[in-house]
C-alpha positions, -999 to +999 in steps of 0.1 A: -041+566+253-028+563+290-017+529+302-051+511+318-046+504+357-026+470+359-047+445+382-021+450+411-032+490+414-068+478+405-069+451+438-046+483+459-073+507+448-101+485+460-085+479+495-083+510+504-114+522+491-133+494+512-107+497+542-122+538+544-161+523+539-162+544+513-186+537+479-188+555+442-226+572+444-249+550+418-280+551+421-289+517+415-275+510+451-294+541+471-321+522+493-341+560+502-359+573+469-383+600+465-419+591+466-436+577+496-415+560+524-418+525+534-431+522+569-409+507+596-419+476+598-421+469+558-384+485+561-368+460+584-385+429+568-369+446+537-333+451+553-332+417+563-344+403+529-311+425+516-287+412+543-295+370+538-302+379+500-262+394+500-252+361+522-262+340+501-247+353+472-209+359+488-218+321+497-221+308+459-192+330+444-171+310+423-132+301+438-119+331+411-142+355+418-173+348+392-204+338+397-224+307+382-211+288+353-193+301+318-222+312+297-229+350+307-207+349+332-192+386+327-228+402+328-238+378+359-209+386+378-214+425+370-246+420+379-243+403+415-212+423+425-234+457+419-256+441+439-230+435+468-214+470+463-237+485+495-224+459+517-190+465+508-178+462+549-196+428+551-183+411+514-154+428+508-131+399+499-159+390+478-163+425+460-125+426+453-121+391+439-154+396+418-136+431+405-105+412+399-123+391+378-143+414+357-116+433+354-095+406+336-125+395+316-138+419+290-169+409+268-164+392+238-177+409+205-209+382+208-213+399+240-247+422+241-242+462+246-255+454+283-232+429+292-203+457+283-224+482+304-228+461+334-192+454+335-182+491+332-209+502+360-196+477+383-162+483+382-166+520+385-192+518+414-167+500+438-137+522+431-140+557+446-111+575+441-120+600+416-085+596+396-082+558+399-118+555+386-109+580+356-084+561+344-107+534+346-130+545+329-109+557+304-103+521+295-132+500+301-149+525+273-123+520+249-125+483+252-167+489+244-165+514+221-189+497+198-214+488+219-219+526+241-256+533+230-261+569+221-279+589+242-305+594+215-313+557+222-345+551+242-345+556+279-350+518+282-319+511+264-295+536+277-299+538+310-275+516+317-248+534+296-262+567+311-252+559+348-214+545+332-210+577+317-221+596+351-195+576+371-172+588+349-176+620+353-190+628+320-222+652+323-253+638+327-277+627+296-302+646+291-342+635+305-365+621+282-393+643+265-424+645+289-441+629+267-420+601+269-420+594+307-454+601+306-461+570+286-442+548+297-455+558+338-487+556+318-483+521+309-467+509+341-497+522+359-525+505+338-504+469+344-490+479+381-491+442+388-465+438+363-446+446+393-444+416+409-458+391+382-430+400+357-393+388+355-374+395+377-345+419+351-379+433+343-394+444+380-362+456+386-361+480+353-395+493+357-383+502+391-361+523+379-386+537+352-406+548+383-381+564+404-361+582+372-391+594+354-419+595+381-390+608+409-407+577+434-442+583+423-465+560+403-499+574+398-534+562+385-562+588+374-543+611+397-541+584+424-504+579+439-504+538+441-484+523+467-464+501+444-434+506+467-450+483+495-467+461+470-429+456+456-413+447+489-439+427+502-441+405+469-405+399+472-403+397+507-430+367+508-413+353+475-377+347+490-366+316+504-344+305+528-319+280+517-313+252+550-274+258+546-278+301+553-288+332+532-318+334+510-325+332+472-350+341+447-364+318+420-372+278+416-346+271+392-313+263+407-275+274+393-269+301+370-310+315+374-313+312+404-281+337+411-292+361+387-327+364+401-314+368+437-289+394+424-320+414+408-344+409+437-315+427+460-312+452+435-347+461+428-351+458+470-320+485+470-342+510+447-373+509+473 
């Protein structure tokens, strides 16, 4: 197996990548998504909830790179640098340092299959060189080789492993059955408040849901709903603004309250 990229080439690889404002294409981090536009004025509410949401994250990194305290730290930091990733020109010292990190941290055997696939997402999404991020790649799977779900595995489940796999070059899964996707729209339709009531890991996945298997569109006895505004206005009104800059998601303070701002700028990123 080829040699892994040594941190040094790793941290060069970065630089330069975030020196040409350059980004890997994941589409966790596009903000325009089929389906029905939001209108102006919902868009810059939601631009500005993404720009003090990033802040206030690149505020609360860790000195070494991580993000909130040792227990799930590699999935929390994978999570909140992909979340970062668009604003690369802004927080780049803190996108390299976080990759650093992660990259000198794999998951323990304890460690979930997502933990493993937030970690390899990450790192791929903020390298862009094609070669670099082969070699990569190349690596990070070999240190999760037990964990990669199959792509038999529900779309729920490997989704996650599906866009790794994408950034690596590897051809693209194939859809769900029909039937599938239309279930599970199905059932996002009949509980659209779900939306904004439910965690926030789980808004941001049935996000997703709707924009990969509905391409944008979330309909209701053949009525498009306009789930997209509901979404940004729900978290738009939910944020807070913390007296010493940025803005956060969630009442619970520490490791929580990172991880819900990290998913709340996510799932704002997928509107």
């Amino acid at each position: 197996m080829p040699r892994h990229l040594s941190m040094l080439n790793l941290l060069v690889a970065l630089i330069f990548c975030f020196a040409f404002q350059t980004r890997a294409e994941i589409s966790v981090t596009s903000i325009r998504q089929p389906g029905a536009p939001l209108d102006p004025s919902i868009r810059n509410e939601t631009d500005h909830a993404v720009d003090v949401a990033a802040s206030w994250l690149a505020a609360h990194q860790n000195t070494d790179g991580s993000w909130g305290s040792e227990t799930g730290r590699v999935a929390r930091t994978s999570i909140t640098l992909l979340a970062l990733t668009p604003r690369t020109t802004l927080y780049s010292d803190a996108c390299v340092r976080a990759a650093v990190w992660l990259d000198s941290h794999a998951p323990s055997a304890e460690d979930t299959s997502d933990t493993h696939a937030w970690r390899v997402v990450a790192l791929l999404s903020v390298v862009s060189d094609p070669s670099a991020r082969a070699k990569l790649a190349q690596r990070l799977f070999h240190e999760s080789l037990t964990q990669v779900q199959p792509t038999n595995a529900p779309f729920s489940r490997r989704e996650l492993w599906d866009e790794a796999r994408a950034l690596a070059g590897e051809p693209p899964a194939p859809p769900p059955e029909n039937g599938v996707a239309r279930r599970q729209l199905s059932e996002l339709a009949a509980n659209a408040q779900r939306l904004n009531n439910g965690a926030a890991y789980c808004r941001w996945r049935d996000v997703r849901v709707i924009n990969r298997l509905g391409q944008g569109v979330l309909e209701r006895d053949g009525r498009p709903l306009d789930w997209r505004r509901d979404v940004a206005q729900g978290l738009i009104n939910a944020q807070r603004r913390d007296p010493a800059g940025g803005g956060y998601w969630g009442q619970e303070e520490g490791d929580a309250r990172i991880t819900q701002t990290a998913f709340g700028l996510l799932t704002l990123l997928e509107l």
